[in-house]
N, C-alpha and C positions, 0 to 999 in steps of 0.2 A: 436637571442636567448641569453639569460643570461649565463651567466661560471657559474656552481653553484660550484667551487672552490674558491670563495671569500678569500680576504687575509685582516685582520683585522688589526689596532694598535692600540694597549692597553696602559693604559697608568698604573703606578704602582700598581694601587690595581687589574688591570686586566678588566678595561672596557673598551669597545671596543668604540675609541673614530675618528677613520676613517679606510676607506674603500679603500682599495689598488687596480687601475685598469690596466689592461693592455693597451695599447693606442687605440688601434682597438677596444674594447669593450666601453673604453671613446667617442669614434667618434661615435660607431654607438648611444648610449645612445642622445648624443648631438644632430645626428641629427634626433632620435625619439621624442624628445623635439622640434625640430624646426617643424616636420611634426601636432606635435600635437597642436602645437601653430597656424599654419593655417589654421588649422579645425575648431579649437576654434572660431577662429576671421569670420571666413566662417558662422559660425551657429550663430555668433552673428549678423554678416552682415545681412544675411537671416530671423531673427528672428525681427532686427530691421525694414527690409522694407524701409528703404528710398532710393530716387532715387538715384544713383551712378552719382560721380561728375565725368567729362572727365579728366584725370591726368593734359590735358595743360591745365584748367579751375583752378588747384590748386594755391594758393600764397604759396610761401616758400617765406622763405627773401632773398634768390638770384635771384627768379624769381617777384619781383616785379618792 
């Protein structure tokens, strides 16, 4: 759940130019980002349809 006590910094004329977090509110933010990033990649996977390759079938440049 969000802090809704956000802590702002303004810069002279008073615009609020970043967003001050607590670390534990950073972490979890970070890994709602990570969660939503492989959902993402999930429905594009699924949406795309093509056949899944076996990971030892992959080429990296250390595994060639």
């Amino acid at each position: 759940m969000v802090d809704a006590r956000e802590k702002y910094v303004t810069d002279s004329e008073g615009n609020r130019v970043a967003v001050l977090l607590e670390v534990e509110e950073y972490r979890r933010l970070l890994d709602a980002l990570e969660e939503l990033e492989s959902i993402r990649a999930y429905d594009t996977a699924v949406a795309v349809r093509e056949d899944a390759i076996p990971f030892d079938h992959v080429e990296t440049p250390d595994r060639k």
